[in-house]
C-alpha positions as CSV (number, residue, x, y, z in Angstrom):
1,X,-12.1,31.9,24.7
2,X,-8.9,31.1,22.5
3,X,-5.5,30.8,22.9
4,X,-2.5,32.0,20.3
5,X,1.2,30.2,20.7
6,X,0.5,26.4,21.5
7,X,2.7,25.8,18.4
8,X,5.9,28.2,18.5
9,X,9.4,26.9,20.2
10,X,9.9,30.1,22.0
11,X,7.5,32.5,24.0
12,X,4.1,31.8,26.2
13,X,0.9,30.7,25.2
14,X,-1.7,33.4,25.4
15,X,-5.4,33.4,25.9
16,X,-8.4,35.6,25.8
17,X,-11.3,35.5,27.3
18,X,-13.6,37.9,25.9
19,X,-17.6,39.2,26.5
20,X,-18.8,41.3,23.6
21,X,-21.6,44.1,23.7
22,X,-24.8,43.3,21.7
23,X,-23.9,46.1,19.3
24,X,-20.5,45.0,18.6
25,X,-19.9,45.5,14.8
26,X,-19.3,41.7,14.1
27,X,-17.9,42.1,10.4
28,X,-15.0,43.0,12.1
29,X,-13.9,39.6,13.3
30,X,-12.9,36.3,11.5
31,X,-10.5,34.0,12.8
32,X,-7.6,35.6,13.3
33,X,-5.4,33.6,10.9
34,X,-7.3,34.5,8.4
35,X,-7.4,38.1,9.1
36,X,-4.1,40.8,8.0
37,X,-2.1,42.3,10.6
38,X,-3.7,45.6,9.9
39,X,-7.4,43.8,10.3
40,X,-6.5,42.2,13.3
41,X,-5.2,45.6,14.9
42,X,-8.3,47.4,14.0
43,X,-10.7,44.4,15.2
44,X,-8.5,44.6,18.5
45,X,-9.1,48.3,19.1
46,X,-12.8,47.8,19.0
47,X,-12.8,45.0,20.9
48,X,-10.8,47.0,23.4
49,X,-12.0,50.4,23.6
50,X,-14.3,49.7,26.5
51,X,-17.0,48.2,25.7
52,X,-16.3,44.4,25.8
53,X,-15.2,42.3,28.6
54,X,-11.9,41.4,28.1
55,X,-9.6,39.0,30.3
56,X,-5.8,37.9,29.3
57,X,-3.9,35.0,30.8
58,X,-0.5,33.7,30.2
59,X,1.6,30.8,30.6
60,X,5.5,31.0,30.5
61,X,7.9,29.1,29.1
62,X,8.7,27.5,32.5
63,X,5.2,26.5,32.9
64,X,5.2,24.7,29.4
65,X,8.0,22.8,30.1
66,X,6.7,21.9,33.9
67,X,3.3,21.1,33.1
68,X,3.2,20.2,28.8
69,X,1.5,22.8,26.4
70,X,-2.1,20.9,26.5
71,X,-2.0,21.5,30.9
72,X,-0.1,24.8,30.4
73,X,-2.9,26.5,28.1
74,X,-5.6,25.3,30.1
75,X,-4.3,27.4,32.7
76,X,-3.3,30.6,30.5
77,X,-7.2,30.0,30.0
78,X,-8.2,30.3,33.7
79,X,-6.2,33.3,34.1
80,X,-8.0,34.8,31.5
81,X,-11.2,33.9,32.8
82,X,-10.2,35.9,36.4
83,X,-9.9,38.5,34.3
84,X,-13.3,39.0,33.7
85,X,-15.0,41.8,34.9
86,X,-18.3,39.5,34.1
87,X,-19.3,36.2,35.2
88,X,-20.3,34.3,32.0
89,X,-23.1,32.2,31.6
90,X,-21.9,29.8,29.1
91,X,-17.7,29.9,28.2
92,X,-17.2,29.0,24.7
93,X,-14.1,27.8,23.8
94,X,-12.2,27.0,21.0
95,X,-11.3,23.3,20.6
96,X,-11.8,20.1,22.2
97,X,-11.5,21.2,26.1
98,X,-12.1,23.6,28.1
99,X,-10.3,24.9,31.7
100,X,-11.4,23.5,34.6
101,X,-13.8,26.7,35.6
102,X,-16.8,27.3,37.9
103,X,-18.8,28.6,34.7
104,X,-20.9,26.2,32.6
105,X,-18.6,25.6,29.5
106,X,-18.4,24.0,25.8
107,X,-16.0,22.8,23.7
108,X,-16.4,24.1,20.1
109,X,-14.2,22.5,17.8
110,X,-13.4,25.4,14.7
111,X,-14.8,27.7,16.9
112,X,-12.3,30.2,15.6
113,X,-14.5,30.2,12.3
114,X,-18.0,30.6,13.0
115,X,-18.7,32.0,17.3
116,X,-18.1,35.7,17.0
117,X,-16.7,36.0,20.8
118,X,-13.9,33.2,20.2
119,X,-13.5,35.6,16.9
120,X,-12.6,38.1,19.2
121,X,-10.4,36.1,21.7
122,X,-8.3,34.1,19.2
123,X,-7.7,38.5,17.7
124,X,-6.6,39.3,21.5
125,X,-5.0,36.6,22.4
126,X,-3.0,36.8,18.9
127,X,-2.3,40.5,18.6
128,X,-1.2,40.7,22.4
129,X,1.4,37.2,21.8
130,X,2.8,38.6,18.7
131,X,3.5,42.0,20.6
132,X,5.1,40.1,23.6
133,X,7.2,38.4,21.1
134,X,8.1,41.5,19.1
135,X,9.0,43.9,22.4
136,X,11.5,40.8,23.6
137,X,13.3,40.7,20.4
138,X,14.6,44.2,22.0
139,X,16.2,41.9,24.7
140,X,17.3,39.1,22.6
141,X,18.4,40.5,19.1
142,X,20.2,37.7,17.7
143,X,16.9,35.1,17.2
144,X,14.6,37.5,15.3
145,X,11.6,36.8,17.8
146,X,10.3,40.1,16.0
147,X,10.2,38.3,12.5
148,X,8.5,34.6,13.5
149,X,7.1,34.9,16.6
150,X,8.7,32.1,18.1
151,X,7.3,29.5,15.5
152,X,9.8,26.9,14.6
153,X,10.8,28.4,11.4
154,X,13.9,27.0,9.3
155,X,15.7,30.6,10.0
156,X,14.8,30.3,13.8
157,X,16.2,26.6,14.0
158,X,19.2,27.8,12.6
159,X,19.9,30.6,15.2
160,X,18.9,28.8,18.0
161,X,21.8,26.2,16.5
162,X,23.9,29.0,16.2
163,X,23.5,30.4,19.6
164,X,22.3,28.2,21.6
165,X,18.6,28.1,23.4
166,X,17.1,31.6,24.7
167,X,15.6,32.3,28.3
168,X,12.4,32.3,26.6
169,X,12.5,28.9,24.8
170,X,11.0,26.1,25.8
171,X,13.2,23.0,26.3
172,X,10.0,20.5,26.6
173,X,9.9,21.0,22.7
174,X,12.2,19.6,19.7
175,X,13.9,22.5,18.7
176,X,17.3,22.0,16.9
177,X,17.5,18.8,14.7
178,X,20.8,17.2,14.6
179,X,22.7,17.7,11.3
């Protein structure tokens, strides 16, 4: 497991659980920082075209604010893990903790760089964010959610000084700096 969006100012945290088959073609996956757009979009297909187990959980901005981003992700991770097909013997995830699950579980700190299935989460769980974030720029124009994904960027400071906070951003956070 992995999760994409514990640092933005706008827009869920996602995670992915995922299973892979014994012949996934593992030169496919890095961490997903590391990997181009175009290189994390053909990793995803694979990952996705039927073979691999693959569950997706979210948690909204709401949920952030309610319960902090540390609580909040923990919980976009047990969603993912219900949506499992498979029960797992062993979740892997990337970090220092791991959701409060009925599977035996590790914490595997850089994960993202060397376990091959939280490779593949931290792609899904990245791709899927960034294309949440991109489809509700169509809603909200004005704050360029399509550009920086929500990540507190000196541009997306400014707009949200300029127009105020969106329905998507999460008010728990520091967001606009006085001047």
């Amino acid at each position: 497991m992995d999760e994409a969006g514990r640092g933005p100012i706008a827009g869920p945290v996602t995670a992915a659980a995922v299973i892979l088959p014994q012949d996934f073609p593992l030169e496919l996956l890095d961490d997903s920082k590391k990997l181009s757009p175009r290189r994390r979009e053909k990793a995803l297909t694979v990952i996705l075209d039927g073979r691999a187990d693959v569950g997706v959980g979210w948690a909204w901005p709401e949920e952030i604010d309610r319960l902090n981003i540390h609580h909040a992700t923990l919980l976009a991770m047990s969603r993912a893990l219900e949506g499992l097909s498979t029960s797992p013997t062993l979740v892997l995830v990337d970090g220092k903790f791991t959701p409060p699950c009925e599977f035996p579980s590790q914490a595997v700190v850089g994960g993202d760089r060397s376990v091959p299935q939280i490779q593949a989460a931290s792609i899904v769980a990245k791709v899927l964010r960034d294309r949440w974030m991109t489809r509700y720029s169509w809603i909200e124009k004005q704050y360029l959610f399509e550009k920086h994904k929500g990540y507190p960027t000196e541009e997306h400071r400014r707009l949200c000084r300029d127009f105020g906070l969106s329905a998507i951003h999460r008010r728990s956070f520091r967001i606009v700096y006085p001047s």
